[in-house]
Each structure stands twice: as structure tokens, then as C-alpha cells.
C-alpha positions, 0 to 999 in steps of 0.5 A: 500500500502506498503510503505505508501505515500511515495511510492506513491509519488516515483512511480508517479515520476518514472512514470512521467520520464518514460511517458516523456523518452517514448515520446521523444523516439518515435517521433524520431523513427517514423521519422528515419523510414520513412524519405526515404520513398516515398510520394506513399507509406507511409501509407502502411509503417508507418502502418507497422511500427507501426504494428511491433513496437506493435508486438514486444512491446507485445514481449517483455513484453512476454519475460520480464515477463517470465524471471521474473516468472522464477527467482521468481519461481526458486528462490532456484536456485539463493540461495534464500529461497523459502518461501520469494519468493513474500514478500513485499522487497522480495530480489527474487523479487528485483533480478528478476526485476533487471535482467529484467532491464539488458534484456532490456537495454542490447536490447536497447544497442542492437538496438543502436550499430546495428543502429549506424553500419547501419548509418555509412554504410549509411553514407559511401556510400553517401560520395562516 
């Protein structure tokens, strides 16, 4: 491993923090979804949600590695020379998944500026 024990030991940690972020973000998400919905129907709905949210999930990963693939492949476009594309501390690899973090915090942004939107709604029309 490249990297030795001290890479091993960065990446456990990085994965730790992930694990503990994923599982704070989902209980919530599962509850926002389903809090309006009636006692007749809520299996139907949580298998929905859950349904969508794996569908999506595969989406999404989908798209992020193709997104990497291109910038690895077309790496002479972003002014990389092709024969570093996939070394070890590759910069066409450090680039690439760089802009696969932007996509995916730009879609979680994304999600949080169109949730906020729709509680405000919600929020206004309760008030009245």
C-alpha cells in the first residue's frame, strides 16, 4: 500500500467520520419523510422511500464515477500529461476526485436550499 501505515491509519479515520456523518444523516431523513404520513399507509411509503433513496444512491455513484473516468481519461484536456494519468499522487487523479467532491456537495447544497424553500412554504401556510 502506498503510503505505508500511515495511510492506513488516515483512511480508517476518514472512514470512521464518514460511517458516523452517514448515520446521523439518515435517521433524520427517514423521519422528515414520513412524519405526515398516515398510520394506513406507511409501509407502502417508507418502502418507497427507501426504494428511491437506493435508486438514486446507485445514481449517483453512476454519475460520480463517470465524471471521474472522464477527467482521468481526458486528462490532456485539463493540461495534464497523459502518461501520469493513474500514478500513485497522480495530480489527474487528485483533480478528478476533487471535482467529484464539488458534484456532490454542490447536490447536497442542492437538496438543502430546495428543502429549506419547501419548509418555509410549509411553514407559511400553517401560520395562516
Amino acid at each position: 500500500m502506498a503510503g505505508g501505515l500511515n495511510a492506513f491509519v488516515m483512511t480508517v479515520i476518514a472512514m470512521i467520520f464518514a460511517g458516523i456523518g452517514t448515520g446521523l444523516a439518515f435517521a433524520p431523513l427517514a423521519n422528515l419523510a414520513l412524519r405526515d404520513i398516515s398510520p394506513q399507509v406507511i409501509g407502502r411509503a417508507a418502502a418507497f422511500f427507501n426504494s428511491t433513496r437506493q435508486l438514486l444512491s446507485a445514481l449517483g455513484s453512476v454519475i460520480v464515477a463517470l465524471l471521474f473516468d472522464y477527467m482521468v481519461r481526458n486528462s490532456q484536456l485539463f493540461g495534464f500529461a497523459e502518461e501520469n494519468a493513474l500514478q500513485p499522487y497522480s495530480p489527474v487523479v487528485a483533480y478528478a476526485a476533487f471535482a467529484c467532491l464539488l458534484v456532490i456537495a454542490g447536490c447536497v447544497g442542492l437538496g438543502a436550499w430546495l428543502s429549506r424553500e419547501h419548509t418555509k412554504t410549509e411553514n407559511e401556510t400553517v401560520q395562516s
